[in-house]
N, C-alpha and C positions, 0 to 999 in steps of 0.2 A: 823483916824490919824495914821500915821506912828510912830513906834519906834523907837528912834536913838540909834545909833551901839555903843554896850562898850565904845568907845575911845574918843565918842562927849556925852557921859552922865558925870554928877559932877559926885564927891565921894561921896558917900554914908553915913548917918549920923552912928556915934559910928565906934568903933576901927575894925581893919582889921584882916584876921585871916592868918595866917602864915601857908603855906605848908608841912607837913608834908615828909619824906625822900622820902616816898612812892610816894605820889603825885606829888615831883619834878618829880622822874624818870617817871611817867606815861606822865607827859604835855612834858617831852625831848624826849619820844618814840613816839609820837603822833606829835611833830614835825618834827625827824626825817623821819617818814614816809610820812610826808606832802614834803618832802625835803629843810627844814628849818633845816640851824643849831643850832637853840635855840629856846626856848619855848617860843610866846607870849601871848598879854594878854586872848586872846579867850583860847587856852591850859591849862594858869596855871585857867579860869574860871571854863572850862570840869573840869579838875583837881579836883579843891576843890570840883564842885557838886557832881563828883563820889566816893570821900572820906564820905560823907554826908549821902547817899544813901545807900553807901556798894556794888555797884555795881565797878565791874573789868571788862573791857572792850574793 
Protein backbone atom coordinates (compact mmCIF):
# COMPACT_ATOMS: atom_id res chain seq x y z
CA UNK A 1 0.00 0.00 0.00
CA UNK A 2 1.04 3.46 -0.77
CA UNK A 3 1.72 6.33 1.61
CA UNK A 4 -0.08 9.53 1.31
CA UNK A 5 1.71 12.84 0.90
CA UNK A 6 2.02 15.23 4.09
CA UNK A 7 -0.98 17.40 2.87
CA UNK A 8 -3.70 14.29 2.28
CA UNK A 9 -2.53 12.87 5.92
CA UNK A 10 -4.90 14.17 9.31
CA UNK A 11 -3.07 15.80 12.04
CA UNK A 12 -1.34 14.08 14.16
CA UNK A 13 -2.55 13.09 17.77
CA UNK A 14 -1.12 15.73 20.80
CA UNK A 15 0.27 19.34 20.40
CA UNK A 16 2.46 20.65 17.49
CA UNK A 17 6.12 21.69 17.94
CA UNK A 18 7.07 25.24 16.92
CA UNK A 19 10.17 26.07 14.83
CA UNK A 20 12.70 27.21 16.16
CA UNK A 21 14.67 30.80 14.57
CA UNK A 22 17.12 28.30 13.37
CA UNK A 23 14.83 26.04 11.66
CA UNK A 24 12.68 28.87 10.03
CA UNK A 25 15.84 30.11 8.39
CA UNK A 26 16.97 26.62 7.34
CA UNK A 27 13.15 25.42 5.57
CA UNK A 28 13.31 29.69 3.86
CA UNK A 29 16.97 28.71 2.39
CA UNK A 30 15.98 25.27 1.28
CA UNK A 31 13.03 26.94 -0.35
CA UNK A 32 14.86 29.63 -1.81
CA UNK A 33 17.06 27.24 -3.49
CA UNK A 34 14.05 25.14 -4.57
CA UNK A 35 13.09 28.77 -6.23
CA UNK A 36 9.99 29.10 -3.82
CA UNK A 37 9.63 32.36 -2.17
CA UNK A 38 8.46 30.85 1.19
CA UNK A 39 8.83 27.70 3.00
CA UNK A 40 6.18 24.84 2.63
CA UNK A 41 4.99 22.19 4.52
CA UNK A 42 7.72 19.40 3.19
CA UNK A 43 10.64 22.41 4.28
CA UNK A 44 9.40 23.44 7.52
CA UNK A 45 9.01 19.07 7.97
CA UNK A 46 13.08 18.62 6.73
CA UNK A 47 13.26 21.53 9.03
CA UNK A 48 12.01 20.18 12.30
CA UNK A 49 13.73 16.63 11.58
CA UNK A 50 17.01 18.26 11.05
CA UNK A 51 16.74 20.22 14.45
CA UNK A 52 15.87 16.64 16.10
CA UNK A 53 18.79 14.88 14.66
CA UNK A 54 21.46 17.80 14.98
CA UNK A 55 22.25 17.48 11.52
CA UNK A 56 22.93 20.88 9.42
CA UNK A 57 22.63 20.35 5.88
Amino acid sequence: MKELPPWKRGKPPGKGQSLTPEQKAAAKARAERAGRRYPNLVDNMWAARQGKAGKTR
